[in-house]
C-alpha positions as MATLAB code, in Angstrom:
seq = 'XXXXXXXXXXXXXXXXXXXXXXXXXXXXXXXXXXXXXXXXXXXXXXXXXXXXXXXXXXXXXXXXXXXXXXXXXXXXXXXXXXXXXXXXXXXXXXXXXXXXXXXXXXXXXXXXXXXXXXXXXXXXXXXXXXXXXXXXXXXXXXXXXXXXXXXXXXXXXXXXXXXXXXXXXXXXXXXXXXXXXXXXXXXXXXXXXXXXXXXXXXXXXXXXXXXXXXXXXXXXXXXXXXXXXXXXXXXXXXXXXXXXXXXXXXXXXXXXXXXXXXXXXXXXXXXXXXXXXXXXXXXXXXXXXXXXXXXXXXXXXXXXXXXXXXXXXXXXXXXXXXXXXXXXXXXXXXXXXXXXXXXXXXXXXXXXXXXXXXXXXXXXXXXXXXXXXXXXXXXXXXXXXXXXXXXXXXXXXXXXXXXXXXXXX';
ca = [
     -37.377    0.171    9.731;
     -39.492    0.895   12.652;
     -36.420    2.251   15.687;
     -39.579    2.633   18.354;
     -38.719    0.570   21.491;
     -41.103   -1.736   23.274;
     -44.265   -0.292   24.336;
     -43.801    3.014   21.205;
     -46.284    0.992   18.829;
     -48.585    4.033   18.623;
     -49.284    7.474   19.605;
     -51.924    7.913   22.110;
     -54.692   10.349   21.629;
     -53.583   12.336   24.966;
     -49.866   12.610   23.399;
     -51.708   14.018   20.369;
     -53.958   16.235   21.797;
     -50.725   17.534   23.969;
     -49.550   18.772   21.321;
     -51.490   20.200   19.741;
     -52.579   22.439   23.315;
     -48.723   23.123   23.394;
     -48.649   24.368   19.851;
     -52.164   26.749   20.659;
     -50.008   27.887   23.548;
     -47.230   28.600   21.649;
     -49.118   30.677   19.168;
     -51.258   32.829   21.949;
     -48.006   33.794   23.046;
     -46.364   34.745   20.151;
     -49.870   37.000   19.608;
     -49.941   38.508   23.196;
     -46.148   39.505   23.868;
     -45.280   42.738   22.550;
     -41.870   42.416   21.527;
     -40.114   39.634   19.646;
     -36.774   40.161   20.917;
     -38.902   39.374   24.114;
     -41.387   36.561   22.276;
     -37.886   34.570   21.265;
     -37.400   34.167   25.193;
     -40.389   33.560   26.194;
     -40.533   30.166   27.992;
     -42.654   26.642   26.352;
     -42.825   23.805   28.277;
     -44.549   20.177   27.494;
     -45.912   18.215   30.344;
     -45.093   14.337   29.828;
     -48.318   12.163   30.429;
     -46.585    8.641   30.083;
     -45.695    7.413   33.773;
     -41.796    7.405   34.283;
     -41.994    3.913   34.941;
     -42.864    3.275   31.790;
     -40.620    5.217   29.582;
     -37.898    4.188   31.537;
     -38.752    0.571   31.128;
     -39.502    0.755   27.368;
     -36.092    1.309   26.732;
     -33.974   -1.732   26.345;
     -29.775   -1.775   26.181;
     -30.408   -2.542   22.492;
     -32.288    0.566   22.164;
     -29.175    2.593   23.654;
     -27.168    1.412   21.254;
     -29.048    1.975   18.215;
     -29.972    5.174   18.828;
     -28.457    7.583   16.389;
     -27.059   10.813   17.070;
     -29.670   13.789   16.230;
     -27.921   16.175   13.364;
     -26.968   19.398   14.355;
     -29.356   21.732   12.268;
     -27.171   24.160   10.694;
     -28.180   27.864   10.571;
     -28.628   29.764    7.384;
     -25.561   31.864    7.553;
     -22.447   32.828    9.542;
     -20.169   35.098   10.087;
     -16.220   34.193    8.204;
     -14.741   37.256   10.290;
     -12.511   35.295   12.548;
      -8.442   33.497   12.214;
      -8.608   29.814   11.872;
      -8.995   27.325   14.790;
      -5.330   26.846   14.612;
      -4.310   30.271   14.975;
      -6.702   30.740   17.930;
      -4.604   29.825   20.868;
      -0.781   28.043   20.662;
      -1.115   26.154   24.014;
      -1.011   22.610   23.553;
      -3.705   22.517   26.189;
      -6.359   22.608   24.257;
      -8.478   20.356   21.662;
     -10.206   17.409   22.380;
      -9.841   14.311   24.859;
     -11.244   11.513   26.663;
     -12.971   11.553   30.070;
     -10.627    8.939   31.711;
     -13.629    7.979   34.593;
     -17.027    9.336   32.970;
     -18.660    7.913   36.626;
     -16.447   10.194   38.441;
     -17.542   13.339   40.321;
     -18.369   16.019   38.737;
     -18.087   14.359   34.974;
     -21.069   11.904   35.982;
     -23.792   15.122   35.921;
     -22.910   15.065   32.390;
     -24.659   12.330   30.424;
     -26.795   11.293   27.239;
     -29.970   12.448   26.504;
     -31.845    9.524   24.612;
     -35.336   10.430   22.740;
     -37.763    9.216   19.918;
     -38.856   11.653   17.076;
     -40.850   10.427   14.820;
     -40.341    6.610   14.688;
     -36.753    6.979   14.960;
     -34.547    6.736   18.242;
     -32.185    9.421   18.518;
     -29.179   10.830   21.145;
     -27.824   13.959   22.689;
     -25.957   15.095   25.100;
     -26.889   16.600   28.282;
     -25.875   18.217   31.755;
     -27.751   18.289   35.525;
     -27.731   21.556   36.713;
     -27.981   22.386   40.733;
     -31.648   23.891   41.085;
     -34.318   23.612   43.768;
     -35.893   20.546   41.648;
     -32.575   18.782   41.901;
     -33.626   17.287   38.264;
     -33.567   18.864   35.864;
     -31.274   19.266   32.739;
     -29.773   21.846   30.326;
     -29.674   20.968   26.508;
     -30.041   21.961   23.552;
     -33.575   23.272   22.215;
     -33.510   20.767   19.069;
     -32.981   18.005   21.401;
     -36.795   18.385   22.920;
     -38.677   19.831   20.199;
     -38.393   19.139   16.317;
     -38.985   21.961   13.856;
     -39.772   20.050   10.974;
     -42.206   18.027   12.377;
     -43.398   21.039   15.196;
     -43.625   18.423   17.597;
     -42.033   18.087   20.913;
     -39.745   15.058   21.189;
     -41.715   11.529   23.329;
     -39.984    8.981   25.732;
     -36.904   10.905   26.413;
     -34.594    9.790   29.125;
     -31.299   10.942   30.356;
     -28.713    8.779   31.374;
     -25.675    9.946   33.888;
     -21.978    9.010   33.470;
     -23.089    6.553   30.405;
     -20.296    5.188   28.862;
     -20.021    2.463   25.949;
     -23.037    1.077   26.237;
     -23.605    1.340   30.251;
     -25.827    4.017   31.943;
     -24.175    2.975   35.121;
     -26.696    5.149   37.552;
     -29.691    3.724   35.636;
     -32.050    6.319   33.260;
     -34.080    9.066   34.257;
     -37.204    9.724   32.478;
     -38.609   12.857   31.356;
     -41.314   14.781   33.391;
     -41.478   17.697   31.857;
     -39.600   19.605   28.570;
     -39.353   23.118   27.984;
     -37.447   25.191   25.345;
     -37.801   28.812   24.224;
     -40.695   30.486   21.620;
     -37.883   31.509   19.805;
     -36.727   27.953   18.891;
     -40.097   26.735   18.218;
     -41.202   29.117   16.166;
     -38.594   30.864   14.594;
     -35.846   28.439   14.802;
     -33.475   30.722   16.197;
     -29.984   29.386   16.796;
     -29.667   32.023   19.484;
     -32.327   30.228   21.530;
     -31.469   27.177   20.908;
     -31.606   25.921   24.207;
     -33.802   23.698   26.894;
     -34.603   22.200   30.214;
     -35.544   18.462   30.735;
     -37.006   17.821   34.103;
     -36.550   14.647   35.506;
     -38.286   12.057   37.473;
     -36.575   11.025   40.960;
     -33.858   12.392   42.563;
     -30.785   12.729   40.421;
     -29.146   15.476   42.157;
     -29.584   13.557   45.554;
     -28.206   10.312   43.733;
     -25.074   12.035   41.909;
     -24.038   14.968   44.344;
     -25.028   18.136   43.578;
     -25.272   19.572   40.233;
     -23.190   22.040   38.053;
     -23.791   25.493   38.871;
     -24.638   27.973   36.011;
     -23.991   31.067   35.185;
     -25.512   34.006   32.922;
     -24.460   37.099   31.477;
     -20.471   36.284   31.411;
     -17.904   38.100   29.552;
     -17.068   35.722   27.121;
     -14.033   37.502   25.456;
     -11.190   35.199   25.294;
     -12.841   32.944   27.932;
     -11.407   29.683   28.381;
     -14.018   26.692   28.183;
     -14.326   23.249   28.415;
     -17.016   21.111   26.360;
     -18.644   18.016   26.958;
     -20.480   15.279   25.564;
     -20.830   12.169   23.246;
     -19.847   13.192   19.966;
     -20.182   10.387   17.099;
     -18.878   12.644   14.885;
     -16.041   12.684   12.976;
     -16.162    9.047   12.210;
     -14.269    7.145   13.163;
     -12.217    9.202   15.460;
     -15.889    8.759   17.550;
     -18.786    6.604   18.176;
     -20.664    8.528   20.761;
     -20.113    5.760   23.272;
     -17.273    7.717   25.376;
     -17.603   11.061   26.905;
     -15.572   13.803   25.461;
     -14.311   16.698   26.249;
     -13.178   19.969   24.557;
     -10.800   22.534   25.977;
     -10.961   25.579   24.413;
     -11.674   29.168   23.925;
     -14.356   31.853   23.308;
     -13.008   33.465   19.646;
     -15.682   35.782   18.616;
     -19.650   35.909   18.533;
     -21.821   34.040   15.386;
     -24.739   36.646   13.724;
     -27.593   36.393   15.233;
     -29.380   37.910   18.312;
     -27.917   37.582   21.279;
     -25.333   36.627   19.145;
     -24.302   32.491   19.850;
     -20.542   32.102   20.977;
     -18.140   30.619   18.811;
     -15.130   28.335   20.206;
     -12.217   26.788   18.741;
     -10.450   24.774   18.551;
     -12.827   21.785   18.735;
     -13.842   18.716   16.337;
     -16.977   17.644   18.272;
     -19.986   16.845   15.758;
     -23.501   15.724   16.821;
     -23.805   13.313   19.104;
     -22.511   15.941   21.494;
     -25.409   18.836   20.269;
     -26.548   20.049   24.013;
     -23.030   18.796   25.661;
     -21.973   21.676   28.468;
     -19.734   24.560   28.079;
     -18.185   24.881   31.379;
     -16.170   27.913   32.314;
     -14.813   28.748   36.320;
     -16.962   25.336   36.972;
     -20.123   27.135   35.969;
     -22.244   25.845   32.880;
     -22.723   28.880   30.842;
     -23.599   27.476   27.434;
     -24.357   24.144   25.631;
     -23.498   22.645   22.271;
     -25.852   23.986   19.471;
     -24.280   23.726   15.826;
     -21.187   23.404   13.609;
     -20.630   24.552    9.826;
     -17.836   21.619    9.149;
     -20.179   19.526    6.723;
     -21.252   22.247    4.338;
     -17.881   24.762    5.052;
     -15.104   22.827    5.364;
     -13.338   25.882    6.417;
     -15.150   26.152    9.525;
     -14.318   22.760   10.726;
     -13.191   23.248   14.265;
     -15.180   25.847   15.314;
     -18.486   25.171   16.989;
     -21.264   27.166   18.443;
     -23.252   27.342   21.364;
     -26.069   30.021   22.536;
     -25.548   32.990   25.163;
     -26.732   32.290   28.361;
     -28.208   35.635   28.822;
     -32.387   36.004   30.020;
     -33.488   33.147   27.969;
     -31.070   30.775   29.659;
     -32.242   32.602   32.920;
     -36.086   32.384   31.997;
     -35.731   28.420   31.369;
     -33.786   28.724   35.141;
     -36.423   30.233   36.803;
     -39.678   28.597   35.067;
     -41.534   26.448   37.224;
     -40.315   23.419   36.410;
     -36.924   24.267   36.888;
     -37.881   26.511   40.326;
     -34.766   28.383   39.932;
     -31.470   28.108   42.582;
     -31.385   26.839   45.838;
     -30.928   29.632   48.688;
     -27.164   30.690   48.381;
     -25.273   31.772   51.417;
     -22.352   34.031   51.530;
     -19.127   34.772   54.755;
     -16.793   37.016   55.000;
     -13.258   35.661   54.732;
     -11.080   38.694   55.413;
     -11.583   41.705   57.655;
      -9.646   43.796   58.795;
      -8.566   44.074   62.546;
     -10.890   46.096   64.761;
      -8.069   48.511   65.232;
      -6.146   49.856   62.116;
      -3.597   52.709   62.007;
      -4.186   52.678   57.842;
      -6.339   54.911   56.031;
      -7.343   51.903   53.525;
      -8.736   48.553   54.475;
      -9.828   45.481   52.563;
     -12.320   42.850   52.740;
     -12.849   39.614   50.917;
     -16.077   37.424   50.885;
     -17.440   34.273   49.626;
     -20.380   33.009   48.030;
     -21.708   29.687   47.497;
     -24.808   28.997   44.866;
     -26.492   27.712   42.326;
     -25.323   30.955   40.542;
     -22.052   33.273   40.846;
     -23.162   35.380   43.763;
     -23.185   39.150   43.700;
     -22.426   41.497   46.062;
     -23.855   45.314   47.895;
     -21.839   46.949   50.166;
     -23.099   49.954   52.306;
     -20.410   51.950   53.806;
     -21.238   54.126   57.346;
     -25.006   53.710   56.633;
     -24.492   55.581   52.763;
     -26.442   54.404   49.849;
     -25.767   50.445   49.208;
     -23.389   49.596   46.074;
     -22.490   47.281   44.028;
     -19.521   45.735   45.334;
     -16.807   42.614   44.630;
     -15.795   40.046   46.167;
     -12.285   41.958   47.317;
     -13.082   45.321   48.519;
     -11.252   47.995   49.238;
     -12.083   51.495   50.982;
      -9.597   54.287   50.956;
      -8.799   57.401   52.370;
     -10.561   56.626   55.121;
     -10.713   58.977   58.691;
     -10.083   58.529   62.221;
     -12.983   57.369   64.227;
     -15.289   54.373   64.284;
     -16.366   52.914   60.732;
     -19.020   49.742   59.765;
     -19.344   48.051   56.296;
     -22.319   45.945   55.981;
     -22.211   43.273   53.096;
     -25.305   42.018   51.314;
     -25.276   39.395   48.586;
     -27.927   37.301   46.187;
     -27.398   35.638   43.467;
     -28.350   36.041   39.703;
     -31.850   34.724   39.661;
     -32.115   37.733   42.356;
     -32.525   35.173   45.202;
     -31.445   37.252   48.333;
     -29.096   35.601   51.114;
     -31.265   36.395   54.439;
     -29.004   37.730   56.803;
     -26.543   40.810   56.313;
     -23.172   40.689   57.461;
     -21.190   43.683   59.703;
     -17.909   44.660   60.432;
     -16.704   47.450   62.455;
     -13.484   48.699   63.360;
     -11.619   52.042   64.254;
      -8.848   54.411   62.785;
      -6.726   55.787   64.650;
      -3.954   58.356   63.630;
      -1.085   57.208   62.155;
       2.196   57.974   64.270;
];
């Protein structure tokens, strides 16, 4: 049976010939970059030609609902070097439940990603991200671009806060896809990850988006997942947002090697949900095991957001963060009698926000967000405080703060 929706009766010869530019593309890449540890990240992205308008509008409430969840591909091997979901954590905290208020603030910016491949409708899962588009998405990589058929997905639209059957803020259509070289040719689990662009103004319409974050520790890092899983049957139908708490266990094989969490029973339906960790999204759902290794049913995997992630950030569709800003919320009195002193500061970004620290005009360092200088001598001192965030964008202005030792009594 023929699953396109109204107005998907054929393929146009400008679809067609975008792909096939997008595959050349592809391929001069792969030639030209030296390394393929660098080629996997290197960034893809598929310009939509249909006007928004008229995806949007091709897709009826009917068409929702018979989409079908996209299968999550399943990697050719795994590592078995890791205790049982059940012995991963004893808090009763974790597993899996139901958003209670999917239109709520901030569990609207996560929503389903519906697409055609082929002649067949399919689903995902999705999250908006804060950026300087304001629209665009993170997903997974096999949500935008099919392997089998090396073909980037058509007509995809992402709908906010959707919830049995509703898309409650309406659907956003696709401008713009982009993935990694390292999916697309190589299928690589470990860059299994994209950005969806969006028409209009979903950030404006839904409050800002989730921050992300790159590069994070992950041992023994508490997450939570998201998304529509329709798997297990019939526990789901991917009609109600989910949501996973749970923790980082151990690392998959592969390069950057994906994270594994447990425990957690979402199947696809949710493939591209968020992994959200300190409020930051710092992962998305790529694959389970469960149907072909039963004994590695409630573990599932997701990619490290490491320069990949950060490459799809900062591409040009994307644009990369908005300009973060920075105070200082503790200082210490201008006149101290102590020969240590503390500070504490506070950043706010699309990103976690980094600090440098330069001490009585020294070198700048790396610094935290509580420091602490010691040993200090009598006389007049000044820290100044820098800060930027992870894409490297700089906050303009550098904050002082003097103040004076005297002797202690």
């Amino acid at each position: 049976m023929d699953h396109r929706p109204a107005g998907h009766d054929s393929v146009s010869i400008a679809r067609a010939l975008a792909t096939l530019i997008a595959g050349s593309t592809v391929a001069l890449l792969m030639i030209l970059l030296p390394s393929p540890a660098v080629a996997s990240g290197q960034v893809v992205t598929h310009q939509v030609t249909e006007a928004p308008n008229d995806v949007e509008a091709s897709w009826s409430a009917a068409d929702l609902s018979r989409a079908e969840p996209v299968e999550m591909p399943v990697p050719p091997e795994a590592s078995f070097d890791l205790p049982r979901p059940g012995e991963a954590t004893t808090s009763a905290a974790t597993g899996d439940f139901p958003v209670s208020n999917p239109t709520a603030y901030p569990a609207r910016l996560t929503g389903k990603v519906f697409f055609i491949s082929g002649t067949n409708l399919y689903e995902c899962s999705g999250t908006l991200v804060n950026s300087r588009s304001g629209s665009s998405v993170y997903t997974a990589g096999h949500c935008v671009y099919d392997t089998t058929t090396r073909s980037f997905v058509t007509d995809l639209v992402f709908a906010p806060g959707y919830s049995n059957g509703v898309a409650p803020y309406g659907l956003y259509p696709a401008k713009s896809l982009t993935t990694t070289s390292g999916w697309i040719e190589g299928r690589d689990f470990s860059y299994d990850v994209a950005v969806v662009t969006l028409a209009g103004t979903p950030e404006t319409d839904l409050g800002e988006g989730r921050p992300i974050a790159f590069d994070l520790n992950p041992a023994a890092r508490d997450y939570t997942l998201y998304g529509y899983p329709a798997d297990p049957v019939p526990r789901y139908d991917g009609e109600r947002q989910i949501g996973c708490r749970t923790r980082i266990v151990g690392r998959d094989v592969g390069l950057p090697r994906p994270l594994k969490a447990a425990p957690c029973d979402m199947g696809f339906g949710a493939s591209g949900g968020g992994w959200i960790t300190g409020g930051y999204l710092n992962s998305v759902t790529s694959y389970i095991y469960c149907k072909n290794s039963p004994e590695l049913c409630g573990y599932v995997y997701g990619p490290y957001f490491s320069k990949a992630a950060l490459r799809l950030y900062t591409s040009t569709s994307v644009g990369g963060s908005v300009n973060p800003g920075f105070r200082m919320t503790y200082r210490p009195p201008r006149k101290v009698t102590k020969r240590k002193v503390v500070f504490r500061f506070k950043g706010e970004g699309s990103t976690p926000i980094e600090y440098r620290c330069s001490f009585d005009r020294r070198r700048w360092e790396d610094c935290s967000a509580r420091t602490s200088i010691s040993r200090l001598t009598p006389g007049r001192h000044v820290l100044r405080v820098q800060a930027a965030d992870q894409t490297g964008r700089r906050v303009a202005k550098t904050i002082s703060a003097a103040f004076r030792v005297s002797a202690s009594r």
